[in-house]
KOLBA-301878 format. One record per residue (C-alpha): x, y, z; residue in three letters. Coordinates in nm, 3 decimals, always signed. Layout:
[[X; Y; Z]; 'Ala']
...
END
This chain:
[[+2.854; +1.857; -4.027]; 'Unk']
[[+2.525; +1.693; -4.071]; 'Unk']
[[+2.232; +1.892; -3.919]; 'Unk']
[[+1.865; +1.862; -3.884]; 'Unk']
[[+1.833; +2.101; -4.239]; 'Unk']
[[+1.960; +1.794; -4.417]; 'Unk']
[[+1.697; +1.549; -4.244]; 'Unk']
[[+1.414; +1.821; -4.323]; 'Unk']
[[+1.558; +1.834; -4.691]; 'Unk']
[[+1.544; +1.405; -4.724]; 'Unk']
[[+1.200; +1.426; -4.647]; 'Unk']
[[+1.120; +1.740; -4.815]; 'Unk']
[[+1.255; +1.534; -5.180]; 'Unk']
[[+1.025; +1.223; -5.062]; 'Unk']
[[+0.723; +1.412; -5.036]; 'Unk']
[[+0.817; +1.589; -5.358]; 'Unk']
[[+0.874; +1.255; -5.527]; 'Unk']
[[+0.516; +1.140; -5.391]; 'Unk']
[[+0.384; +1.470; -5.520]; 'Unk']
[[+0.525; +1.394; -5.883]; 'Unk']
[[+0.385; +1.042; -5.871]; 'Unk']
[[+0.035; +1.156; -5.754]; 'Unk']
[[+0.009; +1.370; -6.056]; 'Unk']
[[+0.099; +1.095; -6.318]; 'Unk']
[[-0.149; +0.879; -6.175]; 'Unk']
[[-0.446; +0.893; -6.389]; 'Unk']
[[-0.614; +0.653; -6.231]; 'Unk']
[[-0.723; +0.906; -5.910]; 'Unk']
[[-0.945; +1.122; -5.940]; 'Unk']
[[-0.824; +1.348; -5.723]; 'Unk']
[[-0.459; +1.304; -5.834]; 'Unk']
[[-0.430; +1.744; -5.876]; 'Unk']
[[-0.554; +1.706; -5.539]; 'Unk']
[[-0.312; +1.493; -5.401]; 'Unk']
[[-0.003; +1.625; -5.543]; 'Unk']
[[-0.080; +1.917; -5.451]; 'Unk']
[[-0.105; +1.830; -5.084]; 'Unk']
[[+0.232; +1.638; -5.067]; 'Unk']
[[+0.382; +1.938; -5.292]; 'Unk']
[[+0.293; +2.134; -4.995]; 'Unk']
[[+0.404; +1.954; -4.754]; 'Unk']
[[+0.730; +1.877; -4.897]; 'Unk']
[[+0.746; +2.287; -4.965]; 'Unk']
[[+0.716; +2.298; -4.569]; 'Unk']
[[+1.036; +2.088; -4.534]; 'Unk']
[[+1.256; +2.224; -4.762]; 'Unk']
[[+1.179; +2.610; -4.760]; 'Unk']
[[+0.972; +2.610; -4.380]; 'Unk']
[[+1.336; +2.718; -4.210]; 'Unk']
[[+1.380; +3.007; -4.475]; 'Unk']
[[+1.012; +3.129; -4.518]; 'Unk']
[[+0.907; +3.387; -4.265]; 'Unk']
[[+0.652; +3.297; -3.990]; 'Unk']
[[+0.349; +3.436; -4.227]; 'Unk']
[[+0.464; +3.257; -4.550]; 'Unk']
[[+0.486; +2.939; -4.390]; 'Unk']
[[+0.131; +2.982; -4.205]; 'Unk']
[[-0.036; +3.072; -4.542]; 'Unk']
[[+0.122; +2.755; -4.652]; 'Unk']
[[-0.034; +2.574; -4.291]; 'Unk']
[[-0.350; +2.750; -4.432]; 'Unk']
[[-0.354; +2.643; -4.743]; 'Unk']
[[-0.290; +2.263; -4.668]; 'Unk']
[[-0.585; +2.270; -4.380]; 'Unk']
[[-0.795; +2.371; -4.700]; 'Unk']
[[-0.685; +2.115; -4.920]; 'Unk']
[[-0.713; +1.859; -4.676]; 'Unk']
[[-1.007; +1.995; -4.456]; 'Unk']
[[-1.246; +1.989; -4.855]; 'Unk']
[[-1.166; +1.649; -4.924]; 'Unk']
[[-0.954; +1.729; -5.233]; 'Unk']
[[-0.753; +1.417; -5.176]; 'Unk']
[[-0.816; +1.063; -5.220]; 'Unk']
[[-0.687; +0.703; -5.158]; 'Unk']
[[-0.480; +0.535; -5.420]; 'Unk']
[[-0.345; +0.178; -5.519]; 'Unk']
[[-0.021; +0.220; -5.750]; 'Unk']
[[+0.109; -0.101; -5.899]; 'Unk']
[[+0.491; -0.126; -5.733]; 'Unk']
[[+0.523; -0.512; -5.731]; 'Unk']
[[+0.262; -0.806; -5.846]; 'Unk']
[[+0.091; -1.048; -5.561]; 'Unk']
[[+0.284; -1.296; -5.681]; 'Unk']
[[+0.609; -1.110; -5.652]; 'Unk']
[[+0.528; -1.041; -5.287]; 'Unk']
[[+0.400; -1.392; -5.222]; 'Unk']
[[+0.689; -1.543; -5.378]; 'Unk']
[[+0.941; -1.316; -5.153]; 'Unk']
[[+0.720; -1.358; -4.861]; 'Unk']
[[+0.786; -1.738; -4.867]; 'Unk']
[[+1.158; -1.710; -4.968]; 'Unk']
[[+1.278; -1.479; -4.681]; 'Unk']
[[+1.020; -1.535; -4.403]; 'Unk']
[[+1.043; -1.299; -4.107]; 'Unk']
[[+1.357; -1.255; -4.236]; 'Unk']
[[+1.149; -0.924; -4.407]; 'Unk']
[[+1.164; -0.765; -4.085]; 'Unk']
[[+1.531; -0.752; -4.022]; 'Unk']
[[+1.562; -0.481; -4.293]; 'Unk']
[[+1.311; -0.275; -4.078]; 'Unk']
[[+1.483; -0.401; -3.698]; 'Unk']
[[+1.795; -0.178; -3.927]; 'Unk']
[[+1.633; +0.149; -3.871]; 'Unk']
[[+1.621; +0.167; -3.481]; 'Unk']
[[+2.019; -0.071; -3.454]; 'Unk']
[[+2.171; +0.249; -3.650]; 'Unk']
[[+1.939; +0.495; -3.431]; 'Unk']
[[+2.065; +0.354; -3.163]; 'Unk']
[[+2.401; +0.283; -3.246]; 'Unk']
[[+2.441; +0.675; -3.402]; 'Unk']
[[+2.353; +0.765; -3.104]; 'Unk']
[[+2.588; +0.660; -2.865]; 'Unk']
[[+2.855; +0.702; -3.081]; 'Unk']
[[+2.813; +0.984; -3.317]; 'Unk']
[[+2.751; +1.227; -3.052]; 'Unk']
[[+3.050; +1.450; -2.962]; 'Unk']
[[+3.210; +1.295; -3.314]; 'Unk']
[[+3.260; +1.623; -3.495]; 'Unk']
[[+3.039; +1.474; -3.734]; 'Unk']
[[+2.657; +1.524; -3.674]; 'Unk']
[[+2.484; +1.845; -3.441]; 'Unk']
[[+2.535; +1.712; -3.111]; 'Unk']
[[+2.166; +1.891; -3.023]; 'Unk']
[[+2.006; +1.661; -3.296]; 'Unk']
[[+2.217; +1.350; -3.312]; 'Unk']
[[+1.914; +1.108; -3.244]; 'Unk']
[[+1.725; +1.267; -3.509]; 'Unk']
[[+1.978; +1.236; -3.772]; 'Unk']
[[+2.069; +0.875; -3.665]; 'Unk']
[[+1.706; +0.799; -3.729]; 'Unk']
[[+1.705; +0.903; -4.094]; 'Unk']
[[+2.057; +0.768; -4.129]; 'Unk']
[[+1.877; +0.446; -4.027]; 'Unk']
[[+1.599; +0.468; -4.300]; 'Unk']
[[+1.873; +0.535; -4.528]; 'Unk']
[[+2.090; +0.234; -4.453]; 'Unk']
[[+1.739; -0.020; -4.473]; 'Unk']
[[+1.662; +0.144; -4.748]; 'Unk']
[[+1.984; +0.060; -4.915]; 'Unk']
[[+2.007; -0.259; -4.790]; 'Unk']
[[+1.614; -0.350; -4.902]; 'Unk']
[[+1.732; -0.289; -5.287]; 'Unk']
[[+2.015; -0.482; -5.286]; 'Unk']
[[+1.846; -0.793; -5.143]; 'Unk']
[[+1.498; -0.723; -5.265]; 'Unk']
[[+1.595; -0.605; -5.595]; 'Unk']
[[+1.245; -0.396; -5.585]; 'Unk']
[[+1.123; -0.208; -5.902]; 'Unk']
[[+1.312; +0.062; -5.904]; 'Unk']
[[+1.010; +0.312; -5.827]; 'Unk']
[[+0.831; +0.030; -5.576]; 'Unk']
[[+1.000; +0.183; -5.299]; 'Unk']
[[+0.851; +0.535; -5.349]; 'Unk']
[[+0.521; +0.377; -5.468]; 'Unk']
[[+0.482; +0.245; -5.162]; 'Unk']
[[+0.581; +0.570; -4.974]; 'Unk']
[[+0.322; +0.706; -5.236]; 'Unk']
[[+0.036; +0.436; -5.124]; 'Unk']
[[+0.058; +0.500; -4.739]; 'Unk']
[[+0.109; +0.882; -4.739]; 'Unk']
[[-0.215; +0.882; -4.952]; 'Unk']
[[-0.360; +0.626; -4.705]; 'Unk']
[[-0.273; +0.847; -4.417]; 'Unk']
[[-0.352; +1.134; -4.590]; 'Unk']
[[-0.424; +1.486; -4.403]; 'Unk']
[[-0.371; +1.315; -4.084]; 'Unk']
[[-0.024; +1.290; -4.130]; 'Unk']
[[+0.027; +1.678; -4.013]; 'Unk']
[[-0.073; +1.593; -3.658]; 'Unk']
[[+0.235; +1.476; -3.515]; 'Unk']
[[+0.409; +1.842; -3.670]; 'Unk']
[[+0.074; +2.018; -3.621]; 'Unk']
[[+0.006; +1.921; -3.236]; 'Unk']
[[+0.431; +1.981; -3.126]; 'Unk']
[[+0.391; +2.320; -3.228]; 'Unk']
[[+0.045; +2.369; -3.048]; 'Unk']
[[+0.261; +2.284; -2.772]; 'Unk']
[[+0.516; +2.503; -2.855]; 'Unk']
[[+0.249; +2.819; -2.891]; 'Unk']
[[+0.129; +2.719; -2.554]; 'Unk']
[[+0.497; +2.703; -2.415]; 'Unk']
[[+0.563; +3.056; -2.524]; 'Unk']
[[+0.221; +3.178; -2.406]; 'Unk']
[[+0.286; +3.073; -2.062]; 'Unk']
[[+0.082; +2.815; -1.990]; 'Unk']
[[+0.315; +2.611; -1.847]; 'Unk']
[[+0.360; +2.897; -1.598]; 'Unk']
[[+0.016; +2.893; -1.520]; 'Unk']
[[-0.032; +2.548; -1.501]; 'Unk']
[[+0.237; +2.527; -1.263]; 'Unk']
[[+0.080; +2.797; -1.056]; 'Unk']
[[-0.282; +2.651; -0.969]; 'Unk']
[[-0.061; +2.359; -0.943]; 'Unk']
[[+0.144; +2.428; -0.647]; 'Unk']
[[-0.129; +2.643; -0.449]; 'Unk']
[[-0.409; +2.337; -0.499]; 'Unk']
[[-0.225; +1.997; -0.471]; 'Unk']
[[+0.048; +1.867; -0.182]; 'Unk']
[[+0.356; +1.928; -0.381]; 'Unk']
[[+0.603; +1.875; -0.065]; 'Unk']
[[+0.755; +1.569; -0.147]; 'Unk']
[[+0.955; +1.393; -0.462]; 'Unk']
[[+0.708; +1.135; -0.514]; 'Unk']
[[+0.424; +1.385; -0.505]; 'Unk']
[[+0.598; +1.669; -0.775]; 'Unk']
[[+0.662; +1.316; -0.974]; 'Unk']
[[+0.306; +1.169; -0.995]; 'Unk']
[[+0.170; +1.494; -1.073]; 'Unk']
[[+0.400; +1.554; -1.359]; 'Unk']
[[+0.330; +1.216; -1.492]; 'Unk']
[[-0.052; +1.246; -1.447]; 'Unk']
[[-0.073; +1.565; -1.578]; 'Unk']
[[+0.153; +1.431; -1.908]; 'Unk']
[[-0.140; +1.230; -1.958]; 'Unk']
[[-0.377; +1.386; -1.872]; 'Unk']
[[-0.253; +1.703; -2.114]; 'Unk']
[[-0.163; +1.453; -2.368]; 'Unk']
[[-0.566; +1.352; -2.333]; 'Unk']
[[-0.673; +1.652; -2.444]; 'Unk']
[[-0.433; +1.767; -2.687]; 'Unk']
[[-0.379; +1.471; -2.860]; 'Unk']
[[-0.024; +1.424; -2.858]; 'Unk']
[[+0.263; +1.373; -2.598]; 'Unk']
[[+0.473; +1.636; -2.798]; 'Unk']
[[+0.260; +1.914; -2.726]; 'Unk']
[[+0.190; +1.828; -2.368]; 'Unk']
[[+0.550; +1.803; -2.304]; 'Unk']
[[+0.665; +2.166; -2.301]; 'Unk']
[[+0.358; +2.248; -2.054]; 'Unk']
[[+0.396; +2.037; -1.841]; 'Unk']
[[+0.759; +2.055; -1.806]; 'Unk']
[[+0.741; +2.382; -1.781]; 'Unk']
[[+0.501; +2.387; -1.505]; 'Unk']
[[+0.621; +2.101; -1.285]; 'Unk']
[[+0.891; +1.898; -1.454]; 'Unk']
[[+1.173; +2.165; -1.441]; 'Unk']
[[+1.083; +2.367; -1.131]; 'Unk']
[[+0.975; +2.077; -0.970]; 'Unk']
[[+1.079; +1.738; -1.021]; 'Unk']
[[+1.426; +1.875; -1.131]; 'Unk']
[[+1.481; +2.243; -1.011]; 'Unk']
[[+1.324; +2.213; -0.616]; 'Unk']
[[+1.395; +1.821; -0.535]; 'Unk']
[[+1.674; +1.767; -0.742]; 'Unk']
[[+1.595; +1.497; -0.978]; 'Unk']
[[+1.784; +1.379; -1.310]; 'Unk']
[[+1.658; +1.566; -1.591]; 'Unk']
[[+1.788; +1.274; -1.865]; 'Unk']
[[+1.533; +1.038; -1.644]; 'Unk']
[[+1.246; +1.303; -1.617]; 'Unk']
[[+1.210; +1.380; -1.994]; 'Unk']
[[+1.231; +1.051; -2.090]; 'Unk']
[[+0.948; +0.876; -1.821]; 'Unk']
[[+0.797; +1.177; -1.878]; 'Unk']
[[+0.774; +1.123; -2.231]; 'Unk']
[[+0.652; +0.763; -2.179]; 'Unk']
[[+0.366; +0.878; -1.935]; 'Unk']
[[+0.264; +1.097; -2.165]; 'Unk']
[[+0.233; +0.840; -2.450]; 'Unk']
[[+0.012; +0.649; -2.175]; 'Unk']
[[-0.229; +0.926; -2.228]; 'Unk']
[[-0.169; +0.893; -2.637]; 'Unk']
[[-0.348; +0.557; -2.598]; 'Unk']
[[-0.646; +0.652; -2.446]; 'Unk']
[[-0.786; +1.001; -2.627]; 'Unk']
[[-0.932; +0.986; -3.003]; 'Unk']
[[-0.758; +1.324; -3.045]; 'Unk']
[[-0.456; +1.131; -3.135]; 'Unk']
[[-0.683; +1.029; -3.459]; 'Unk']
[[-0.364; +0.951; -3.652]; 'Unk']
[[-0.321; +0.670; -3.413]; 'Unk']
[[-0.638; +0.571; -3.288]; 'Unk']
[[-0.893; +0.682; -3.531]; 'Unk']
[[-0.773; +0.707; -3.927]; 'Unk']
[[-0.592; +0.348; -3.886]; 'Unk']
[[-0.912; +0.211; -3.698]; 'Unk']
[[-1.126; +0.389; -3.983]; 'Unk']
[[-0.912; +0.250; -4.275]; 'Unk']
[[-0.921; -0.154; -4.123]; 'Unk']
[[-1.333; -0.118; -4.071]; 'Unk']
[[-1.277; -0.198; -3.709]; 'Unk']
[[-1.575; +0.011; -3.498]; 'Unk']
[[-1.568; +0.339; -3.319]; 'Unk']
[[-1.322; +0.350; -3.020]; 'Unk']
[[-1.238; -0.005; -3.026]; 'Unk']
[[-0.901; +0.025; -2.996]; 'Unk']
[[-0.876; +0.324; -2.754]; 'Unk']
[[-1.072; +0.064; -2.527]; 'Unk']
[[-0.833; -0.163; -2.598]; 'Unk']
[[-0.552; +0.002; -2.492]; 'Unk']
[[-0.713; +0.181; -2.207]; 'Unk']
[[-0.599; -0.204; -1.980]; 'Unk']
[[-0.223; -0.108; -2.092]; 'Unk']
[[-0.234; +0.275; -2.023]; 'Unk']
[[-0.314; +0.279; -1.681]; 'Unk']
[[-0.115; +0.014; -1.520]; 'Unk']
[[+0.168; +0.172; -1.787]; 'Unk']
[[+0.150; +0.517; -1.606]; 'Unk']
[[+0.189; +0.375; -1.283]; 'Unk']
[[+0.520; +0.173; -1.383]; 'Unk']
[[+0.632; +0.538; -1.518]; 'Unk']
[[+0.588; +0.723; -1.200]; 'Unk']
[[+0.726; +0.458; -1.003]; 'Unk']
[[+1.048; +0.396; -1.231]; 'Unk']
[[+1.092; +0.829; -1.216]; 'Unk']
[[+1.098; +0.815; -0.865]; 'Unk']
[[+1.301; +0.567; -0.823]; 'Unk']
[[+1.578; +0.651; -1.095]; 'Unk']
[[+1.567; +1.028; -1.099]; 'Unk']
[[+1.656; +1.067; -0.712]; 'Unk']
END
């Protein structure tokens, strides 16, 4: 049966791949920097479920240094020539982006059918239909593209580097979420919640999940680590547990309202701020830009939850 250890152990070998390719690169400056980093990182993959809790926070530790003192660096590896890419980019058109559309079809398609199969862990069988995905476009990119053979991880190479430290947050924030889960917050929340705002009715319990998705998602930076507090303070007892709503529906909208908030808060930097910082374009210029979408998003969330959870 594939499980979620095998995804963790596919990325675990990219990032060590990246970390090899960073420390052949003469070119950087900071290439002992870099690998080290990725080494790290792809140590957190492949040994994180068989490390004890301390191990693998002196290994959190110890990438927060790295990263946090500047020890890595941008880099431009050679993987194909601009006339290689020009020459493809006229020969197959948009058709490019049909290798990437491949990645979400098998998702999608694993999804509905792989579940209850025997085959993948039932728990996780979105997750592994997502890197079954990148697998498949992957192999279908080197037999039309016939790439270098090491252009593919050069790449991978180029916009991990590119991304650099701020490619923890996604990982980093979720389990902020998950310390505050087990801390009771959620409980709390859910407390001042009920005694201070008119919870009586369905539509009431559903904006003030949504809202609060946001608004959580606002200050922590991510929708995955606003999620277990919030659910835990309204969603289940709530939306679900007290008016009787679909679960399915109320993680999912609640999901999406959060993401609302994901558009409008620089603490999501490895959305709003590192990609903004790396294309030159000026301070919170695309938070405002998004900030027109959010809002009128949100409100299409909280409507469709009322409507399809009850």
């Amino acid at each position: 049966m594939i499980t979620l250890e095998h995804i963790y152990i596919l990325m675990g070998a990219l990032f060590a791949v990246v970390a090899a390719l960073s420390l052949r690169d003469r070119a950087n400056r900071k290439r002992f920097g870099n690998a080290i980093f990725w080494a790290l990182f792809a140590a957190s993959f492949l040994f994180g479920s068989h490390l004890s809790d301390f191990a693998n926070g002196v290994l959190v530790l110890a990438l927060v240094v790295v990263g946090g003192f500047n020890f890595i660096g941008r880099t431009a590896p050679a993987t194909t020539t601009p006339d290689q890419r020009r020459e493809r980019a006229q020969r197959y058109g948009n058709g490019l982006f049909y290798i990437a559309l491949i990645i979400p079809l098998i998702a999608l398609i694993g999804t509905l059918v792989l579940k209850g199969s025997g085959l993948v862990d039932p728990k996780q069988v979105t997750l592994i239909s997502l890197g079954l995905g990148v697998i498949v476009a992957l192999a279908v990119g080197y037999t039309l593209m016939k790439p270098p053979t090491l252009a593919p991880l050069e790449e991978a190479r180029r916009l991990a580097d590119t991304i650099g430290w701020a490619a923890l947050l996604p990982q980093l924030l979720a389990s902020l979420g998950a310390v505050f889960a087990a801390g009771g917050v959620g409980k709390e929340v859910g407390v001042i919640a009920t005694q201070y705002l008119p919870l009586g009715t369905p539509f009431a319990a559903v904006a003030t999940y949504c809202i609060g998705m946001a608004l959580f998602t606002i200050v922590m930076g991510n929708a995955f680590a606003a999620f277990p507090v919030m659910t835990a303070a309204i969603g289940l007892p709530l939306v679900v547990g007290h008016f009787h709503g679909d679960v399915t529906v109320m993680a999912a909208l609640g999901m999406l309202a959060g993401y609302c908030g994901t558009l409008a808060t620089p603490m999501a930097a490895n959305f709003n701020i590192v990609p903004a910082a790396l294309l030159e374009i000026p301070d919170y210029a695309v938070i405002r830009a998004q900030i027109p979408t959010a809002i009128p998003l949100l409100i299409v969330n909280i409507v469709l939850m009322y409507v399809l959870a009850f």
